[in-house]
C-alpha positions in Angstrom: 191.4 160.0 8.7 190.9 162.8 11.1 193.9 164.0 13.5 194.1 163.1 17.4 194.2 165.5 19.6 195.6 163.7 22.7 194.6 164.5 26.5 197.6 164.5 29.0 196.2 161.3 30.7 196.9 159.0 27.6 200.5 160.0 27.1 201.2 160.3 31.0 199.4 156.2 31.1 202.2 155.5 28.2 205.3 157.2 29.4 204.3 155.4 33.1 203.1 152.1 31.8 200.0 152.6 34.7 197.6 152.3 35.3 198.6 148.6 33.2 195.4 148.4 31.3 195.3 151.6 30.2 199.0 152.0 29.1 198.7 148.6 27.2 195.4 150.6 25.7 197.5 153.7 25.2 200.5 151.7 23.4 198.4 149.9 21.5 196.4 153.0 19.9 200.0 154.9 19.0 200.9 151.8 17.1 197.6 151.7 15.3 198.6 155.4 14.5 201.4 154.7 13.3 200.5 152.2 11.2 197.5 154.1 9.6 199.8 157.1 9.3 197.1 159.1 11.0 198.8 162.4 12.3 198.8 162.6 16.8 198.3 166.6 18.0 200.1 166.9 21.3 199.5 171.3 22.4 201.7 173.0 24.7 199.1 173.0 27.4 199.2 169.2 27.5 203.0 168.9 27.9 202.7 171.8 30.2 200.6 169.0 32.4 203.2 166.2 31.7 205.9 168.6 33.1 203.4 169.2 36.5 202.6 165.9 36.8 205.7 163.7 36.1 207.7 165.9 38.6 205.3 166.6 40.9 203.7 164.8 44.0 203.1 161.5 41.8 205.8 160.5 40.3 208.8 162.9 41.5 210.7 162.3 38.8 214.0 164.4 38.2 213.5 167.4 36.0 216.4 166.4 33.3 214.8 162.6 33.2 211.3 163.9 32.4 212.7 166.5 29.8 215.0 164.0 28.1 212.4 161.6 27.7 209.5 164.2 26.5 211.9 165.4 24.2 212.2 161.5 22.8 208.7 160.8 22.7 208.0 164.7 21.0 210.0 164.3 18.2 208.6 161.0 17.2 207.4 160.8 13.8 203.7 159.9 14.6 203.3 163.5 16.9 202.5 166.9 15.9 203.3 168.9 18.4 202.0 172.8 18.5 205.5 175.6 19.0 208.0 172.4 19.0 210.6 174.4 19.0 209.6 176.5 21.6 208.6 173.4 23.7 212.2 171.6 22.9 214.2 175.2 24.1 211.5 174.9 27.4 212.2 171.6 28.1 216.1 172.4 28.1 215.8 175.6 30.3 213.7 173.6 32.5 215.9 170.9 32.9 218.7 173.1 33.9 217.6 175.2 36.2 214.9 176.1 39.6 212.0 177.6 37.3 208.7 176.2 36.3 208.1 174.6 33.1 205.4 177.2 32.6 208.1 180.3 33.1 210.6 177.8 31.1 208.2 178.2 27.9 208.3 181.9 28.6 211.7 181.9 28.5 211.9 180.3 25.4 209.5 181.8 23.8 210.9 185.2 24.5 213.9 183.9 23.4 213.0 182.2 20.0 210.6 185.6 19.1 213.0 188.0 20.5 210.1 189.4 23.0 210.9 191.0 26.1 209.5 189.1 28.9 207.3 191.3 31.3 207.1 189.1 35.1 207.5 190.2 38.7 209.6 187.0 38.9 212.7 187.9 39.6 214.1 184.4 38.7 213.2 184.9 35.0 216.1 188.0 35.1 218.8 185.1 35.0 218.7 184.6 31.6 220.6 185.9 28.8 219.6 189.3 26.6 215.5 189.3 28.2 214.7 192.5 28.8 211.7 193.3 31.4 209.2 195.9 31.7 208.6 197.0 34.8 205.0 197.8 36.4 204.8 201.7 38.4 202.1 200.4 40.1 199.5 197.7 40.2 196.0 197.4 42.2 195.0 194.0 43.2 191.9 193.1 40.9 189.8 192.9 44.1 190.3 196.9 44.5 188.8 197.2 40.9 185.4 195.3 41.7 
């Protein structure tokens, strides 16, 4: 049988256990999955939306709970998850410190492919051995229509 690809809304209706029909439909497809051994793709992008979403307005859950947890449900058997590694190392920097989860992946990323990281955020300095271009100058894309 063909892979799943799953949208953020299914895992976030698991992980929340709401809306109640939905998370009893969510939990009831994973074990399904399991069962049937059929493989569940989880990309970057979704967990980047998790991240948002779990810490956000919603839910306001605390940045170490939602990693810890993600980090659980991620290395489950029954998920494939795209750059695991990089995600797991994301999850950790996000968890411990001010940064988005999206500058978190960048982080890790940078760290795992030993990239230098080019941003105008200064807060992405604080981490060990990065290196950072810098820009000489840049014109606002509305100067170049």
């Amino acid at each position: 049988m063909r892979p799943h690809l799953l949208d953020t809304n299914v895992i976030l209706c698991f992980l929340t256990q709401e809306p109640k029909h939905q998370a009893q439909q969510a939990t009831q497809f994973f074990e399904q999955c399991e069962r049937g051994g059929i493989p569940l793709k989880v990309s970057p992008m979704v967990i980047a939306e998790l991240v948002f979403v779990l810490t956000g307005e919603a839910y306001q859950l605390p940045r170490k709970v939602v990693a810890e947890q993600l980090e659980i449900f991620l290395e489950s058997p029954s998920f494939q998850v795209e750059e695991l590694e990089t995600i797991l190392l994301a999850l950790k920097v996000f968890s411990q410190g001010k940064i988005d989860f999206v500058d978190a992946y960048l982080k890790a990323m940078a760290e795992l492919m030993d990239y230098s990281l080019t941003s105008f955020d200064q807060g992405l300095g604080r981490s060990r051995d990065l290196t950072f271009s810098k820009f000489s100058k840049i014109r606002a894309m509305k100067d170049n229509s």
